[in-house]
N, CA, C and O atoms as a CHARMM CRD file, in Angstrom:
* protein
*
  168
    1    1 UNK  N     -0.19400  38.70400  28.73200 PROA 1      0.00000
    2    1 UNK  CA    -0.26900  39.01900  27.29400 PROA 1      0.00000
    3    1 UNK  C     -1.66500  38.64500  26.76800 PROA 1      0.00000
    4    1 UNK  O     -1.97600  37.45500  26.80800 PROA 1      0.00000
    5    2 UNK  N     -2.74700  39.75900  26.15900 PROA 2      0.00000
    6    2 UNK  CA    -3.63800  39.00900  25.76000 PROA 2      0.00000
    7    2 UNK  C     -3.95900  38.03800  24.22000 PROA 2      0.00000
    8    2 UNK  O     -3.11500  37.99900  23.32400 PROA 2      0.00000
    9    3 UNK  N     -4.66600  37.65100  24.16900 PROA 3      0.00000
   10    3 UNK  CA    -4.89100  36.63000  23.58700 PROA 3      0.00000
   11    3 UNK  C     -4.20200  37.24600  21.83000 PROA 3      0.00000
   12    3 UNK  O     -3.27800  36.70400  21.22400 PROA 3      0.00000
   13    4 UNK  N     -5.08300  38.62300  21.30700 PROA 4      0.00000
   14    4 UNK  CA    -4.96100  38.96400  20.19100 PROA 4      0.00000
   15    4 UNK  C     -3.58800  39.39800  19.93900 PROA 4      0.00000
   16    4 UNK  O     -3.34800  39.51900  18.73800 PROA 4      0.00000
   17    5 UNK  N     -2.50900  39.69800  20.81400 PROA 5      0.00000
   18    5 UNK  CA    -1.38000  39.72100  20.82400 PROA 5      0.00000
   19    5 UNK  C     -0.90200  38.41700  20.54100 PROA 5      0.00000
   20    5 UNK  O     -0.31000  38.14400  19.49600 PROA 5      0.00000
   21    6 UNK  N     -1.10700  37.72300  21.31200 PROA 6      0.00000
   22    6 UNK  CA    -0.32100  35.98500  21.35700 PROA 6      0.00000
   23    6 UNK  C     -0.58200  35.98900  19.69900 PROA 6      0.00000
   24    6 UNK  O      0.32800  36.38700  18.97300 PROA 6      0.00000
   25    7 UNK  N     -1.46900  35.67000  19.29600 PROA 7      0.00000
   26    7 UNK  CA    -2.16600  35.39200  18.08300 PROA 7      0.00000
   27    7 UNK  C     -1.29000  35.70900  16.51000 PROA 7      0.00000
   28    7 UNK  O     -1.04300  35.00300  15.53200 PROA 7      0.00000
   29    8 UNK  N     -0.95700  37.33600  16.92500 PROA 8      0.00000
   30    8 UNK  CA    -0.14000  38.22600  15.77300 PROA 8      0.00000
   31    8 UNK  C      1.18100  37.42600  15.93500 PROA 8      0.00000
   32    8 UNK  O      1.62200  36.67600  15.06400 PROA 8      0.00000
   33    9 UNK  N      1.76400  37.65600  17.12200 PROA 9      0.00000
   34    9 UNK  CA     2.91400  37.04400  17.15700 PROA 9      0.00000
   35    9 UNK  C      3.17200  35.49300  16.81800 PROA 9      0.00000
   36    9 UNK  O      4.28800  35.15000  16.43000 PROA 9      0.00000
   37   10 UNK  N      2.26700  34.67900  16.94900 PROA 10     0.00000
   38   10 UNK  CA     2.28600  33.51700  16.03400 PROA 10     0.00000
   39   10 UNK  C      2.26500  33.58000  14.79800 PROA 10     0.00000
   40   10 UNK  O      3.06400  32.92300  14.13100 PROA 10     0.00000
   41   11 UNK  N      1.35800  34.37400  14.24700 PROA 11     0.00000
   42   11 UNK  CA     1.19300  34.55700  13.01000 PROA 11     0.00000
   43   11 UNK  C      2.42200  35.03100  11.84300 PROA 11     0.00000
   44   11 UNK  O      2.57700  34.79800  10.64500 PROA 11     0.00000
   45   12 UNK  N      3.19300  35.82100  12.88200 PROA 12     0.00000
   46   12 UNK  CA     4.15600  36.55500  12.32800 PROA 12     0.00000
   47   12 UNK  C      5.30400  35.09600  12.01800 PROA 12     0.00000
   48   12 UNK  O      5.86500  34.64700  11.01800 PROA 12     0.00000
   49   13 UNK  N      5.24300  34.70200  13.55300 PROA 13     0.00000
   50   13 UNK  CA     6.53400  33.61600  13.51800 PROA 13     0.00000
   51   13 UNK  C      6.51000  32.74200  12.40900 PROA 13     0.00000
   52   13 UNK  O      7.46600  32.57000  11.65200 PROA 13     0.00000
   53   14 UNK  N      4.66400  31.82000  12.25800 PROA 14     0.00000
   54   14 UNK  CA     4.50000  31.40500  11.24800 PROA 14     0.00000
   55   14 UNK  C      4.80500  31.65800   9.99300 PROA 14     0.00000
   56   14 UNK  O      5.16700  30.66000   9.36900 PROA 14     0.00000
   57   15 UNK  N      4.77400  33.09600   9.14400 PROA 15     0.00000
   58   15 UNK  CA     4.90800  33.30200   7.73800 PROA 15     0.00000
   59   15 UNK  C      6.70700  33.40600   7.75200 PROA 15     0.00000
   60   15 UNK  O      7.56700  33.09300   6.92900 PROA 15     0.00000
   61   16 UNK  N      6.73900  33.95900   9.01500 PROA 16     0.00000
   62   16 UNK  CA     8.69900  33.86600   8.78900 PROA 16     0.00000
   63   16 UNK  C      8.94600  32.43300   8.54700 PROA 16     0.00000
   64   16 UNK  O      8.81700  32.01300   7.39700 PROA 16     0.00000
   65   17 UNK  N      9.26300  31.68800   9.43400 PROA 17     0.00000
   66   17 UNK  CA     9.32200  30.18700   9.58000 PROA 17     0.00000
   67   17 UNK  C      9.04900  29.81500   7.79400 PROA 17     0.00000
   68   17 UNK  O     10.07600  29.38800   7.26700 PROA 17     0.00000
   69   18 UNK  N      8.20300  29.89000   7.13000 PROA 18     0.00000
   70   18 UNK  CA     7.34400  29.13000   6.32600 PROA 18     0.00000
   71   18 UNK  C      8.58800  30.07200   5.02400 PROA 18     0.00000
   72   18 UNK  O      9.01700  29.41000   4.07900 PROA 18     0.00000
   73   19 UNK  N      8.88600  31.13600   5.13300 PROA 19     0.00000
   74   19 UNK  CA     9.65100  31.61900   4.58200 PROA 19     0.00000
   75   19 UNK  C     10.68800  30.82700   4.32100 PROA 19     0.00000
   76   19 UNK  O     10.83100  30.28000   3.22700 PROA 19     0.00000
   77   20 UNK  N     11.56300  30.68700   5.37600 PROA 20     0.00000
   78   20 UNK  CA    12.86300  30.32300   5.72000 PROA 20     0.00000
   79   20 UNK  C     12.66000  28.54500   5.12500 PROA 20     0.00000
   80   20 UNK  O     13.46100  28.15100   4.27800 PROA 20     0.00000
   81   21 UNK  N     11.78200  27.77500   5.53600 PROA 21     0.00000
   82   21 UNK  CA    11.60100  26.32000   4.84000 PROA 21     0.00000
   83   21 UNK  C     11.30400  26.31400   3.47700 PROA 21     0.00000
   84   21 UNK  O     11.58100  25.34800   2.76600 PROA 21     0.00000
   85   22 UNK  N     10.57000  27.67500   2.91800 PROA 22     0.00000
   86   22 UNK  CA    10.05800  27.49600   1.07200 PROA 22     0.00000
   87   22 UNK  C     11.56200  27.85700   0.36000 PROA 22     0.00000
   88   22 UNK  O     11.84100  27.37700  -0.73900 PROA 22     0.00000
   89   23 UNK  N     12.30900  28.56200   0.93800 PROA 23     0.00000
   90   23 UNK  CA    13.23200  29.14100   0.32200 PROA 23     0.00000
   91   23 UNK  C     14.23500  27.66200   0.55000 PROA 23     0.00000
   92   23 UNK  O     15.06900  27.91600  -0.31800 PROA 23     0.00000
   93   24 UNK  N     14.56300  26.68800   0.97500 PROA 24     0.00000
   94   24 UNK  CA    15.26100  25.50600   0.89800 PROA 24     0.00000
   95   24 UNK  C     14.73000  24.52600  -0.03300 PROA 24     0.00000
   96   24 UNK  O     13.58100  24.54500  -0.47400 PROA 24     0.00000
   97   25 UNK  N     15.52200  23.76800  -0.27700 PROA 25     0.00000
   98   25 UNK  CA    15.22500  22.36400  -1.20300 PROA 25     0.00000
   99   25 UNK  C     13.99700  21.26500  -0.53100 PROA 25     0.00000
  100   25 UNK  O     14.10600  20.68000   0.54600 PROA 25     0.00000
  101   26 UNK  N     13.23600  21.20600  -1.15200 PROA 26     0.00000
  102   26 UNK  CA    12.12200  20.15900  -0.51800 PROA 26     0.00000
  103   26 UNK  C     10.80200  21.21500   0.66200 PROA 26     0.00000
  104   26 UNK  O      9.89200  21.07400   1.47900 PROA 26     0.00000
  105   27 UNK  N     11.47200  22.05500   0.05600 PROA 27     0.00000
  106   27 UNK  CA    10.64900  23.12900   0.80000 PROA 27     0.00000
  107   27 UNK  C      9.11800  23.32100   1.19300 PROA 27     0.00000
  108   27 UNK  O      8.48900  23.93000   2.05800 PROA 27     0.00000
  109   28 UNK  N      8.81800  22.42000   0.02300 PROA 28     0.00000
  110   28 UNK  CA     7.29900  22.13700  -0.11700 PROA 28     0.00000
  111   28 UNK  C      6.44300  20.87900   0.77400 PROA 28     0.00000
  112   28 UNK  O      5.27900  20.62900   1.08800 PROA 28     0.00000
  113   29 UNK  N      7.70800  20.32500   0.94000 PROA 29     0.00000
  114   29 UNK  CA     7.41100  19.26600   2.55100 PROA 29     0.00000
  115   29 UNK  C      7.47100  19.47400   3.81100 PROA 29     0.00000
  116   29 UNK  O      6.78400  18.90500   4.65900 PROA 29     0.00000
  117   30 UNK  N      8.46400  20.46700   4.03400 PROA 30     0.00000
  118   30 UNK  CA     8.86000  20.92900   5.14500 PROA 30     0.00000
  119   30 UNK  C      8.22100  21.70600   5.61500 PROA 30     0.00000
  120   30 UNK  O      8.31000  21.80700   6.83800 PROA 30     0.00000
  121   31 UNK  N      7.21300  22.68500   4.83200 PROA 31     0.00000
  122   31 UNK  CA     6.16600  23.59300   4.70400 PROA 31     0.00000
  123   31 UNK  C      4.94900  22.65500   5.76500 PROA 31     0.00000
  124   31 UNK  O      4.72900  22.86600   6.95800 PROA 31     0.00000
  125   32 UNK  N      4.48700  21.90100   5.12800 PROA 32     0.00000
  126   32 UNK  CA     3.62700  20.92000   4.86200 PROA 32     0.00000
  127   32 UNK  C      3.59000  20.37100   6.55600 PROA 32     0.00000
  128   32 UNK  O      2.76300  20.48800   7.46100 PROA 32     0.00000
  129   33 UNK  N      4.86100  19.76300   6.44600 PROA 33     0.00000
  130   33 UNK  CA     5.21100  19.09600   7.68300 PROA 33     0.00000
  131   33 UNK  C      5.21500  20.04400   9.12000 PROA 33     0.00000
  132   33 UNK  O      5.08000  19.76400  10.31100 PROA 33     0.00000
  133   34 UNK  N      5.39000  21.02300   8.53400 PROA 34     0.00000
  134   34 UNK  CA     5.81400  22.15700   9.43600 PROA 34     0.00000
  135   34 UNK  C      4.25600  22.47200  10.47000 PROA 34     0.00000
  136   34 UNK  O      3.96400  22.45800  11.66600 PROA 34     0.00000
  137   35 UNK  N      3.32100  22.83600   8.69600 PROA 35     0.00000
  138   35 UNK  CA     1.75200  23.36800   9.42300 PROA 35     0.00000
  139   35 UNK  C      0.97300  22.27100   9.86800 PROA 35     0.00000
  140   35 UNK  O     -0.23300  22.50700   9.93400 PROA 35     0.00000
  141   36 UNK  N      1.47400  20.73200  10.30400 PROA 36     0.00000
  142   36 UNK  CA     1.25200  19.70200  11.33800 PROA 36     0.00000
  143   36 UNK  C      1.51200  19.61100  12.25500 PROA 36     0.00000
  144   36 UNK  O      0.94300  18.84800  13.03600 PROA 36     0.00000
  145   37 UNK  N      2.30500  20.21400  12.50000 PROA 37     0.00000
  146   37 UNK  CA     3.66600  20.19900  14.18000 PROA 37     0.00000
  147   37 UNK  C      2.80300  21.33500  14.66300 PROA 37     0.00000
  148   37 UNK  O      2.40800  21.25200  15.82600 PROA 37     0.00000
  149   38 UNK  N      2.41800  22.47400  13.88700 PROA 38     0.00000
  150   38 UNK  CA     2.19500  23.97100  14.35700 PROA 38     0.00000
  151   38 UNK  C      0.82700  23.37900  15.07200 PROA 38     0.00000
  152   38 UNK  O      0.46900  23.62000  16.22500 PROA 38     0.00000
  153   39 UNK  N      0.09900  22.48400  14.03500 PROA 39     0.00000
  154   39 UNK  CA    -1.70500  22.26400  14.33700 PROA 39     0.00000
  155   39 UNK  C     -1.27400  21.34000  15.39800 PROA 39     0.00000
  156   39 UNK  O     -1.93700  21.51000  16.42100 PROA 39     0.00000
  157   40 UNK  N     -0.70300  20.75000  15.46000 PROA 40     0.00000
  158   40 UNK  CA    -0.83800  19.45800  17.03500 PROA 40     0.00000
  159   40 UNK  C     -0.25100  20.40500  17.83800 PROA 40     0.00000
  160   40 UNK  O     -0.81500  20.17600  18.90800 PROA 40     0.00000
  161   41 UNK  N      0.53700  21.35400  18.04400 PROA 41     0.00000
  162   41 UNK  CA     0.90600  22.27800  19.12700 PROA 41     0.00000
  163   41 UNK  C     -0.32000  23.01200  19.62500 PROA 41     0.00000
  164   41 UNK  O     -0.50200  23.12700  20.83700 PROA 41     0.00000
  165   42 UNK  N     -1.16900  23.51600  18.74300 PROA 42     0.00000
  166   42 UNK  CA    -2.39900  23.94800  19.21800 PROA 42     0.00000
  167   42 UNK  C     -2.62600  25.17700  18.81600 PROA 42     0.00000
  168   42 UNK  O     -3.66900  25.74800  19.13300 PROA 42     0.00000
C-alpha cells in the first residue's frame, strides 16, 4: 500500500473517530486525548 494511500485512510479514520467522540459528553477531552494517542502512535 503506498504511502499517500495509508495517509487518506488515516485521515479519513481520524475525522470519523473525532466525530463519534465530539458528538458524546466531554467530547472536547476525548477529542483532545484522542489527537495524543494518534501523535505517540506516529
Amino acid at each position: 500500500m503506498s504511502d499517500a494511500i495509508k495517509l487518506a485512510e488515516l485521515a479519513k479514520f481520524k475525522s470519523g473517530k473525532a466525530r463519534i467522540l465530539l458528538a458524546t459528553p466531554g467530547g472536547s477531552y476525548s477529542f483532545s486525548d484522542f489527537m495524543q494517542e494518534s501523535g505517540r502512535a506516529g
